[in-house]
C-alpha positions, -999 to 999 in steps of 0.1 A, spaced: 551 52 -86 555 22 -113 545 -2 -85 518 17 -74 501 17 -111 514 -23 -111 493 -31 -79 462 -8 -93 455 -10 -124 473 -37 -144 446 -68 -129 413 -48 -132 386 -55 -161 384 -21 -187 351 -29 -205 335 0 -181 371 23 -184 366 13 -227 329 25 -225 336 57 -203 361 63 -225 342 61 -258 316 81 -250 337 106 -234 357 108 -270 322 113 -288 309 141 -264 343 163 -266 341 159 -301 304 170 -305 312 194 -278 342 211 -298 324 209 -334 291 227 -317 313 249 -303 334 260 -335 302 263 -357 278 281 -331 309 310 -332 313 310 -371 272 310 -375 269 338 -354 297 357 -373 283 353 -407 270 385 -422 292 407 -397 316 410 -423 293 425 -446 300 459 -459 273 475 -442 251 464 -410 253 440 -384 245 407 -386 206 410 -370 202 443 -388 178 451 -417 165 481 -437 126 481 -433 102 502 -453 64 501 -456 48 480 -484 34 499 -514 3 488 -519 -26 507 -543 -39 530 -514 -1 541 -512 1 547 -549 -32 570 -545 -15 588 -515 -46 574 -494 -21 555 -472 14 574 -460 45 549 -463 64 574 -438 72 562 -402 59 588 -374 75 592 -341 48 570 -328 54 539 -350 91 548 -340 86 544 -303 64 516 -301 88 494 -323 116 502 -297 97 495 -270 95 457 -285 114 431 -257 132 418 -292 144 449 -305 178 458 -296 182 496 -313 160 512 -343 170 540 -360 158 558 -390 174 565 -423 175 600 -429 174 609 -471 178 642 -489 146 666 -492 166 689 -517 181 685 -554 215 670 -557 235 657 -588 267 635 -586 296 638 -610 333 633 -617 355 658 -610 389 642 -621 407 652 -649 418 618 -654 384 603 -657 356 616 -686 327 636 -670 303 615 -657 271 635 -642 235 619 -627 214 634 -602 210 611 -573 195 601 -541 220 601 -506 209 587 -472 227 587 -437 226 562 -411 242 562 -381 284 554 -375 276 522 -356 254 505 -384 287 509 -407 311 482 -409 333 498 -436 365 507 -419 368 543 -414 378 574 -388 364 602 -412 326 596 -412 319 630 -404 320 664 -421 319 704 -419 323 730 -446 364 737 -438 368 701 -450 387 693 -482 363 669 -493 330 648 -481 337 611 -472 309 592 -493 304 557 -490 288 541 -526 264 511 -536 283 490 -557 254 486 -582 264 525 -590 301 512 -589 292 488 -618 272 511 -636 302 537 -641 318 505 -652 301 499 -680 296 539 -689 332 537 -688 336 503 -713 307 522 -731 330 549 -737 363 530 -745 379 535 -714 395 509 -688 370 500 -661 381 508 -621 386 487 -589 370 492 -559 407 506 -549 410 530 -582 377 544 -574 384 553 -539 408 574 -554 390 595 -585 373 627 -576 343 634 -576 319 661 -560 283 673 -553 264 699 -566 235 711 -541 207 733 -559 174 756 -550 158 782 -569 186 790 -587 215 788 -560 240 766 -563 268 747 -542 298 723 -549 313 699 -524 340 677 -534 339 641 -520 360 612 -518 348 572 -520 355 554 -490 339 525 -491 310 504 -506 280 486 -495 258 458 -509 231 466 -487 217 504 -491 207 513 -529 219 554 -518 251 567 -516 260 572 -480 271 605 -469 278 614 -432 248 630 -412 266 668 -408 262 667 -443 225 653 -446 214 682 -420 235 711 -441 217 701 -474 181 698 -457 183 731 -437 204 747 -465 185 736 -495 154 710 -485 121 716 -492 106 699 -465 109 717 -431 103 681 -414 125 654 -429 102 623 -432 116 589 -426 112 561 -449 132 537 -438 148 524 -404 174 505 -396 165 479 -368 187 458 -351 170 428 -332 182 407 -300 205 378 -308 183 350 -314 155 371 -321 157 376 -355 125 351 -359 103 377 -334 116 402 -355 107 385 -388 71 380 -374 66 419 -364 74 431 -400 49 408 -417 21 420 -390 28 457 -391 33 458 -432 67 462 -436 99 444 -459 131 440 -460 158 433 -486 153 395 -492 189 388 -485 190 408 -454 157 385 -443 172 352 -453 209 355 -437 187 363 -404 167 329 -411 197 306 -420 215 321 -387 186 314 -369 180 280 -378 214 268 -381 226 288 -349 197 274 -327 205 235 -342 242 238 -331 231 256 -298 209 221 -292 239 201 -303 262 220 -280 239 218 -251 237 176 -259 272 177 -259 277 195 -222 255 166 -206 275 140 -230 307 149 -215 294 152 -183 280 121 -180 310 106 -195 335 122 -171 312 112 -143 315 70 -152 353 81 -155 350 90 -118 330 62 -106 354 36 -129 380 56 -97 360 51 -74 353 15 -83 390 7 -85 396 19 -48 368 -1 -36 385 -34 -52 416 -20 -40 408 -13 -3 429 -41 10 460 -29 -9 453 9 -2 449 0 37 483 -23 32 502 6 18 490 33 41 505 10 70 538 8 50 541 44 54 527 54 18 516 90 19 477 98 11 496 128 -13 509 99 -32 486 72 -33 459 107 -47 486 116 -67 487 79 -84 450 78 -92 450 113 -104 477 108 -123 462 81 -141 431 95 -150 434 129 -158 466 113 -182 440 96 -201 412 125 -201 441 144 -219 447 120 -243 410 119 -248 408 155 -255 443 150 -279 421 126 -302 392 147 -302 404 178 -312 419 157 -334 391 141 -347 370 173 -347 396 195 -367 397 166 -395 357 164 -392 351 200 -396 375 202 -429 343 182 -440 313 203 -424 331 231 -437 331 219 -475 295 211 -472 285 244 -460 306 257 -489 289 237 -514 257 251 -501 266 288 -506 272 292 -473 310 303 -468 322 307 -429 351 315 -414 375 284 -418 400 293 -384 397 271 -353 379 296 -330 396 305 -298 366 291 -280 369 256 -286 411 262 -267 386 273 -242 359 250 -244 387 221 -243 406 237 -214 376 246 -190 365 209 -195 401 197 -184 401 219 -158 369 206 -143 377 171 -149 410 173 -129 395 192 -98 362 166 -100 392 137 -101 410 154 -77 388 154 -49 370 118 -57 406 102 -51 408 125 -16 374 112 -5 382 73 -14 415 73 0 409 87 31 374 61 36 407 37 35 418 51 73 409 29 99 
């Protein structure tokens, strides 16, 4: 095998191997860092404590007609359906909010009474992200699993400092009592409930929908509920179409919510381009690898047509060329992952410095990326060096 690589390679001119091989290092680098950051973009925001990461909470603009009650800011069946329907829209779904009076308080001996009256919504189990098997509810239950904004976390905080007493964590919270009190006409009903979670995104506490449908039929003063609010979740790579329909039927959106969807959409579809550069890049590299083979067995007919008449094997004279090229495709792909894991410590800190914090792990897809492009490599190798050998048969 030594003198095989002797007689093959050592007398042939590498300024075409050197320029294959550069460009084939760039392209599995681009290829790897397009692929790491196209994952982490598309994961930002799924985290969150509440919604999905192409999800927002729309309502109807207020405008002066709306203040006179000349225009209704309530979403009809209708406007429900027809927003659904949308090509872009993946799922809508509307927030559901008390029509009767409720009022919030501790209910923990350990904790000074604290008492507001306040406003709950329910969405659906899907839209949550917080961590949970008890988002549900019946009157036999020891207590109602809530879910809180964190605004109303840090406004018992500073009752509490207001009051001398040592503020709570997120995990102290989730374990002080509190409960409901649901009112009409001068009947009256307590639930206790339990924290079990916050959210940045909703300004209601969250309360499962058994509840919300108790309450209204129980207590409500509305025999319709009217919906307010809905919770749509557009396409992936959508999020611009989606954008586009709120400003033309009226509606908002929490600002954040709106500009998460933007910066994923942007940055996502930049890294998708890269990626897709990167595919051809490493294509057409690997493909000047091949014909740098081919080349080499055309300057090496005479030897090749020597050797198959000393009794070399076809098996071994593939196996030589193979062996030689898909050695150096791997180390290739060593230097770029290389290369890409030092570049994207860099990408990662200026994302960082931007506000913009992603998941630092090496995804699982670039292993994937680099193995599928290996793969396809060898078996592309592989059958160039069956098809030049055997044009060596005469």
């Amino acid at each position: 095998m030594a003198m095989l690589k002797r007689l093959l390679f050592n007398f042939q001119h590498k300024r075409q191997l050197l320029l294959a091989a550069g460009g084939t290092l760039l392209g599995l680098t681009f290829l790897l860092l397009s692929t790491q950051f196209l994952v982490r973009i598309t994961e930002f925001g799924e985290g969150s404590d509440m919604l999905g990461s192409n999800t927002v909470i729309v309502q109807k603009k207020v405008t002066n007609t709306s203040s006179l009650n000349l225009n209704k800011t309530d979403f009809t069946d209708n406007e429900i359906k027809k927003i659904k329907a949308m090509p872009f829209i993946e799922d809508v779904q509307p927030v559901i909010s008390n029509s009767f009076d409720v009022s919030f308080e501790t209910a923990d001996p350990m904790v000074p009474r604290f008492r507001t009256d306040v406003f709950i919504q329910t969405v659906p189990a899907k839209f949550l992200d917080v961590k949970t098997t008890r988002w549900s509810w019946n009157k036999k239950d020891a207590f109602l699993p809530i879910i809180l904004p964190r605004d109303f976390l840090v406004m018992l905080n500073t009752f509490m400092s207001a009051n001398g007493i040592p503020q709570v964590s997120d995990d102290l919270a989730k374990q002080i009592k509190f409960r409901f009190t649901l009112k009409k006409d001068g009947r009256k009903e307590w639930v206790n409930a339990q924290i079990i979670g916050f959210t940045n995104e909703v300004p209601a506490i969250l309360v499962p929908e058994e509840f919300m449908s108790y309450g209204n039929a129980t207590y409500g003063y509305e025999e319709e509920p009217l919906f307010t609010q809905l919770m749509i979740a557009s396409k992936k790579g959508a999020f611009g179409s989606l954008e586009k329909m709120l400003e033309e039927r009226g509606l908002e959106a929490k600002n954040a919510q709106i500009m998460i969807g933007r910066l994923k959409s942007i940055v996502g579809t930049l890294f998708f381009v890269v990626f897709l550069v990167s595919i051809i890049a490493v294509i057409a590299s690997a493909l000047v690898l091949i014909q740098y083979m081919q080349l080499l067995t055309a300057q090496n007919a005479y030897e090749i047509r020597t050797l198959i008449r000393l009794g070399y094997k076809d098996k071994q004279l593939v196996a030589t060329f193979l062996t030689y090229f898909v050695r150096l495709f791997l180390i290739l792909s060593g230097v770029a992952f290389l290369t890409f894991w030092l570049v994207s410590f860099y990408i990662q800190s200026l994302f960082e410095s931007g506000g913009l914090y992603l998941n630092p792990a090496i995804s699982w897809f670039v292993a994937l990326i680099l193995c599928i492009s290996c793969t396809i490599f060898a078996m592309a190798a592989l059958s160039s060096a069956r098809r030049e050998i055997n044009r060596q048969h005469v």
